[in-house]
N, C-alpha and C positions, 0 to 999 in steps of 0.2 A: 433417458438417463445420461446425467454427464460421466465419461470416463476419467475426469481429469480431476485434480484438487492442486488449487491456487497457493500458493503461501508468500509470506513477506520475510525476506531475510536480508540483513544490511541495508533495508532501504531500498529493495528493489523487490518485484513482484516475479516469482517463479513459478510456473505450472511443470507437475509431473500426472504422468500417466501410468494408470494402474501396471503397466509393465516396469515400472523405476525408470521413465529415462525423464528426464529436467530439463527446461528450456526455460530461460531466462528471458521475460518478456519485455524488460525496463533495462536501464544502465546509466540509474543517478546515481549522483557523487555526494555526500556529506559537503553543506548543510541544506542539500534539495535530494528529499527522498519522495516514493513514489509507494500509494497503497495504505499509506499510513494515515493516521487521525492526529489532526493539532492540537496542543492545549486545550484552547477554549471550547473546542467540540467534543472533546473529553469530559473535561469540568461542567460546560455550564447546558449541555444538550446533551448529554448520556452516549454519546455517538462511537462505539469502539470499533467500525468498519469503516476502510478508506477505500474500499472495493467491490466490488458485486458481478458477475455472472449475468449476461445478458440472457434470453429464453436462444437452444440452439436451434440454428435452423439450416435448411438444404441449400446450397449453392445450386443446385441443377432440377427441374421438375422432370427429367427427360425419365417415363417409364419404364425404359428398355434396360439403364442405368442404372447401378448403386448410387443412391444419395453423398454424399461429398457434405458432409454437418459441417455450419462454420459455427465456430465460438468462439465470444466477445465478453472482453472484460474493461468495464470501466470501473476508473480507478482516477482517485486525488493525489497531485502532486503539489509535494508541501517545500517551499522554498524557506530559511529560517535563518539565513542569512543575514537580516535586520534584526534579528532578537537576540537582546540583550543576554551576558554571560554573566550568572551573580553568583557566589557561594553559598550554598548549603551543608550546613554538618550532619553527616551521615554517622555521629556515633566515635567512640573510642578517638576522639582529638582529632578524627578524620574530615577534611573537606572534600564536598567533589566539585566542580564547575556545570552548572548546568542552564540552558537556554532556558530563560524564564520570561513572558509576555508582560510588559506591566502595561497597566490603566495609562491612557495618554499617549502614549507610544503608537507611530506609527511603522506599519508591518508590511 
């Protein structure tokens, strides 16, 4: 069993352990975030995970020894840098600015 639960917050991938303590596994900056799903991997492959949990496993076979688990997470790091900023109206005369991919554009 893993003791851990992974989470995405600001763009970077955090693991805490069933005790509450947090450890910050990434440290990207806005417009390169880490663990997230792009656009098109949203929209056009249903894809809402940028991360996954490797199977754990022992650092040490030594019998005499407690096991030493290592866990591995691989994770997509989305750079967004190149994509365009268009308005969208959100409502009530409201615009927001939001990174939108268009056709032909390269990324």
């Amino acid at each position: 069993m893993n003791p851990f639960i992974a989470f995405l917050c600001q763009g970077n991938i955090h693991v805490t352990s069933l005790y509450g303590d947090i450890v910050t596994l990434t440290s990207t900056q806005f417009p390169i975030y880490s663990g997230g799903v792009e656009y098109i991997m949203q929209e056009e492959f249903n894809r809402t995970d940028g991360f996954w949990w490797d199977l754990p496993r022992p650092l040490n076979h030594d019998k005499n020894k407690d096991d030493v688990i290592l866990h591995k997470i691989l994770y997509f790091e989305i750079d967004e840098s190149n994509v365009g900023i268009i308005p969208i109206g959100i409502g009530n005369d409201k615009v927001e600015m939001v990174r939108y991919p268009r056709a032909g554009n390269t990324y």
